[in-house]
C-alpha positions as CSV (number, residue, x, y, z in Angstrom):
1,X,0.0,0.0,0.0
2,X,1.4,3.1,-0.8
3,X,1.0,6.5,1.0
4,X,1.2,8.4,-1.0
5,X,-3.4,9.3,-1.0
6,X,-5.4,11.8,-0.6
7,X,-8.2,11.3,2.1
8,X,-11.7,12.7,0.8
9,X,-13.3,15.3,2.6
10,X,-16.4,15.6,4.7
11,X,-18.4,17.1,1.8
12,X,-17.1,14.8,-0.8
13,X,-18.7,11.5,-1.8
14,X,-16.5,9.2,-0.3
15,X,-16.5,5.5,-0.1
16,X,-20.6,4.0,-1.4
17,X,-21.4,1.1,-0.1
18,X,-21.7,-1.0,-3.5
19,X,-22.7,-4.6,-2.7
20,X,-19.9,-6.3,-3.5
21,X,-19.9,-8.4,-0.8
22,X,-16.1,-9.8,1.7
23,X,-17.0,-13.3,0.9
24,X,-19.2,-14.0,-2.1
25,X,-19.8,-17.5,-0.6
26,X,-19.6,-16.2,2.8
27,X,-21.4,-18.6,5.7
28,X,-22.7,-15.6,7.7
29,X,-24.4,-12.2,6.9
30,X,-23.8,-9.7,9.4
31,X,-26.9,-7.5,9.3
32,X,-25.7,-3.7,10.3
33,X,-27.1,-0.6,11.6
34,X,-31.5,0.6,11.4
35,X,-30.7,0.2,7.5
36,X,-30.2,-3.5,8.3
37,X,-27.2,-3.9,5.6
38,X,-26.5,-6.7,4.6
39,X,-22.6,-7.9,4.6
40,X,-21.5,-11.8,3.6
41,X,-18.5,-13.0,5.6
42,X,-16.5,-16.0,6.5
43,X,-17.8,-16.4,10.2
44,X,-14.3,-18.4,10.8
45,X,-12.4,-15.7,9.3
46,X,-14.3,-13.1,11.3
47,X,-14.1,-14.8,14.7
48,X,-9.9,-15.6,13.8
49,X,-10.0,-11.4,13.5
50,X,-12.1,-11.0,17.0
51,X,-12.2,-12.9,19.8
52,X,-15.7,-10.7,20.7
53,X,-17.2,-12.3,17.4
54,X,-15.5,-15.7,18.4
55,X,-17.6,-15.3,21.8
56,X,-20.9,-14.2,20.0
57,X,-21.1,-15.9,17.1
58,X,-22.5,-19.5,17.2
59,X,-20.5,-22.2,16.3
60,X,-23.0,-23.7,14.2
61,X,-22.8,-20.3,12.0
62,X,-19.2,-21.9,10.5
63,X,-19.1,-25.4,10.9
64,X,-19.7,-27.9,7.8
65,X,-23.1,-28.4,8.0
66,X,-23.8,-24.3,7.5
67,X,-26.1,-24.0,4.4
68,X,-24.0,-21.3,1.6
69,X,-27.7,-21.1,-0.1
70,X,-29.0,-19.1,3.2
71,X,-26.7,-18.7,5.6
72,X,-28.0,-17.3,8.9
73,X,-27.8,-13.9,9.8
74,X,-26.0,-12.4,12.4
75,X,-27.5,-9.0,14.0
76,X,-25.7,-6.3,14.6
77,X,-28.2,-2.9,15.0
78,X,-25.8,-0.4,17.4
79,X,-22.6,-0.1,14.3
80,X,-22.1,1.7,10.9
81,X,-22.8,-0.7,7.9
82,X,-20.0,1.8,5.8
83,X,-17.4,1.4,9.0
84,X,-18.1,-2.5,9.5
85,X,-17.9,-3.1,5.7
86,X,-14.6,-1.8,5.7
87,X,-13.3,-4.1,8.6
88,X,-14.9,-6.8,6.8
89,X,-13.0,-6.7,3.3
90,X,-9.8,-6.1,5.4
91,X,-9.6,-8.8,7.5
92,X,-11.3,-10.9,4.4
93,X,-7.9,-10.2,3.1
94,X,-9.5,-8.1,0.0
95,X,-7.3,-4.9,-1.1
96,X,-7.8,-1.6,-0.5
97,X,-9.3,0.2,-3.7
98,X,-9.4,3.6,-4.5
99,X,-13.2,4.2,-2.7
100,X,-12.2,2.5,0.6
101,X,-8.0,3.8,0.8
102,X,-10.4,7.2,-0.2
103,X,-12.7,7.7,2.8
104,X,-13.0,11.1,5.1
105,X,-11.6,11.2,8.3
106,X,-15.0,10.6,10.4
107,X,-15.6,7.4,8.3
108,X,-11.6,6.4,9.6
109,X,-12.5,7.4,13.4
110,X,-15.2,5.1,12.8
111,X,-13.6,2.5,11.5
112,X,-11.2,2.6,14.2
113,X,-14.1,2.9,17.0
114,X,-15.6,-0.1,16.3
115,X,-12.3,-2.3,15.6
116,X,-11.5,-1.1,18.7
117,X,-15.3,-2.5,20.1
118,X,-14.8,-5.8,18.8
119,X,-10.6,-6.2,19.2
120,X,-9.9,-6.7,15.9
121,X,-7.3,-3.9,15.5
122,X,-4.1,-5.9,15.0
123,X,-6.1,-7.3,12.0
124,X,-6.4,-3.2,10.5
125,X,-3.0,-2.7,11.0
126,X,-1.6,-2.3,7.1
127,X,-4.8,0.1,6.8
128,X,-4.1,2.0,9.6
129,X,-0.6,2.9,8.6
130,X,-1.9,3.6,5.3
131,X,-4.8,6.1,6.7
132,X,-2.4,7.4,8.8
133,X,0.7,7.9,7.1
134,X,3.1,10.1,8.2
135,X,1.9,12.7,5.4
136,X,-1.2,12.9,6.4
137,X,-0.8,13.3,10.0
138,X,1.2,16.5,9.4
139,X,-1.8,18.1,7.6
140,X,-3.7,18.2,10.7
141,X,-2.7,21.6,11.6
142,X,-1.4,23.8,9.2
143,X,0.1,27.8,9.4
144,X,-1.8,27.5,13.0
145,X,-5.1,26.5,11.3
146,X,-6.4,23.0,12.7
147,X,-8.3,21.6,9.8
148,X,-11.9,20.5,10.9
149,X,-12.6,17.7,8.5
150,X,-8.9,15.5,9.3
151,X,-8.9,16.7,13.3
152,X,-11.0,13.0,13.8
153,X,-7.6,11.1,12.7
154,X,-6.1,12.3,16.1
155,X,-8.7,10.3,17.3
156,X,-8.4,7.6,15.1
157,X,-4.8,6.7,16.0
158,X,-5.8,6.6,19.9
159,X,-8.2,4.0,18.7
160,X,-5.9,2.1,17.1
161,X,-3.4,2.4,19.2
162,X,-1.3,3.8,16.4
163,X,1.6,5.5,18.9
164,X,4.2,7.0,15.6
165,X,0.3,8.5,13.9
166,X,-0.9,9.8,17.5
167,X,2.9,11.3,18.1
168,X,2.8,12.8,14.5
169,X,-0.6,14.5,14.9
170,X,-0.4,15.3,18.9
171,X,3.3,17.2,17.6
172,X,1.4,19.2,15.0
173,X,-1.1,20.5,17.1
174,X,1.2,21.3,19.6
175,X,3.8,23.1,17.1
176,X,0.9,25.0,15.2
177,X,-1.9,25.4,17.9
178,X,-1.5,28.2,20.8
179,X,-5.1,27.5,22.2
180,X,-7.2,25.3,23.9
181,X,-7.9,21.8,22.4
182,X,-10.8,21.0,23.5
183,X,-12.3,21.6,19.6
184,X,-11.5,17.8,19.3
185,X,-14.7,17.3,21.4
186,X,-17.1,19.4,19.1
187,X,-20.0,17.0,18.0
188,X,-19.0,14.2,20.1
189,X,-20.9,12.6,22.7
190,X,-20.5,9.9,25.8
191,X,-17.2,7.8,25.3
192,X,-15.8,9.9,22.4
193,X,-16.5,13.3,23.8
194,X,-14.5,11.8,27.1
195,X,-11.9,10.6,24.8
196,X,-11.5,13.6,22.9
197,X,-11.2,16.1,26.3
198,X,-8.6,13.8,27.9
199,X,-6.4,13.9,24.5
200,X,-7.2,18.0,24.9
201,X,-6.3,18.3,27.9
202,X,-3.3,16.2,27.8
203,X,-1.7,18.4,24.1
204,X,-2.6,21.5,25.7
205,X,0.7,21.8,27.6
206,X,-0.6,25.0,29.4
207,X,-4.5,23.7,29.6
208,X,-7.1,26.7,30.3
209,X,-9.8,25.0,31.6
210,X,-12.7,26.7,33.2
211,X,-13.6,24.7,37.1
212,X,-16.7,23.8,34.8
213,X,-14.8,21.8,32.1
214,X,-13.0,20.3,34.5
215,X,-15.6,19.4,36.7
216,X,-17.6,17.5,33.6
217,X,-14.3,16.1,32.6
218,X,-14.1,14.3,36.1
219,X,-17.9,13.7,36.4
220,X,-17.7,11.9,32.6
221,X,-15.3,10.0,33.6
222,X,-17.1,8.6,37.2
223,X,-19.9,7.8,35.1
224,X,-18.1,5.6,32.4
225,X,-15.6,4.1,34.8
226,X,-18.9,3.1,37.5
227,X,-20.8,1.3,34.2
């Protein structure tokens, strides 16, 4: 894989779902998100990838008897069909192509959210280094402007535990940015907003943070640690 892309932007059509399916002859359809998409896998393959799916997945779904004709279906209504699809041709071993080494950097964060939800990340590493290349990284903060649509790859490379793309990105912002961080949090909620204020408040070397952010910061943080 080369790095040498160009990641779409948020207002750019990036990365349609097209129906080609992981596994043509898949033995287990993952159904996704309210849209109930439909994705064919290799339930061996998948659970190999995850030990979550290994757990979850029965073990009649892949063993010989499993009809290819109508192949059961395996629910999963909480994730994004575009993110899962992605992890599916992956670990299916299936290249990237220009649409999916092309997505915008909210599709990657998700990507990398839900890798991260089933443990599969090891299995995204060649994408991850090629989503996060060095080159990119550096254009997360330019001539101290921090560019809204690729701040999410910050993000991205804390969930997938990507240390050289999270050093890359965490030193731009630092070099380039003289303010508060806490921008990574806009239009995030529960678990990511968290996320994104403890990365802000850990880059922001000097951190002006109002007794009010803090507080939150600490109260999020009860409340996800006590579930």
């Amino acid at each position: 894989m080369s790095s040498d892309i160009t990641l779409a932007t948020e207002d750019e059509t990036a990365f349609e779902s097209t129906r080609t399916t992981p596994a043509p002859t898949g033995d287990l359809i993952l159904v996704v998100g309210p849209s109930r998409y439909e994705i064919r896998v290799y339930a061996l393959i998948l659970s190999n990838a995850s030990p979550i799916f290994a757990s979850k997945i029965p073990k009649a779904s892949y063993s010989e008897d499993a009809v290819v004709s109508d192949p059961p279906r395996f629910s999963l209504p909480d994730d994004d069909p575009k993110a899962m699809e992605i992890i599916c041709h992956t670990i299916h071993g299936n290249s990237l192509n220009a649409e999916m080494g092309r997505i915008p950097p909210k599709l990657i964060l998700n990507v990398a959210v839900i890798a991260a939800k089933y443990d599969c990340t090891l299995a995204l590493t060649a994408a991850a280094e090629y989503w996060l290349s060095p080159e990119i990284m550096d254009t997360i903060a330019q001539s101290g402007v921090v560019h809204p649509e690729k701040k999410d790859l910050l993000l991205a490379a804390y969930w997938f535990r990507h240390g050289r793309a999270f050093e890359t990105g965490s030193l731009r912002l630092i070099t380039e940015i003289s303010w508060s961080f806490s921008s990574l949090a806009d239009g995030k909620s529960g678990e990511y907003e968290l996320v994104a204020l403890r990365i802000a408040s850990e880059l922001f070397f000097t951190p002006i943070l109002t007794s009010d952010l803090v507080h939150g910061i600490q109260e999020k943080s009860f409340n996800m640690e006590s579930k």
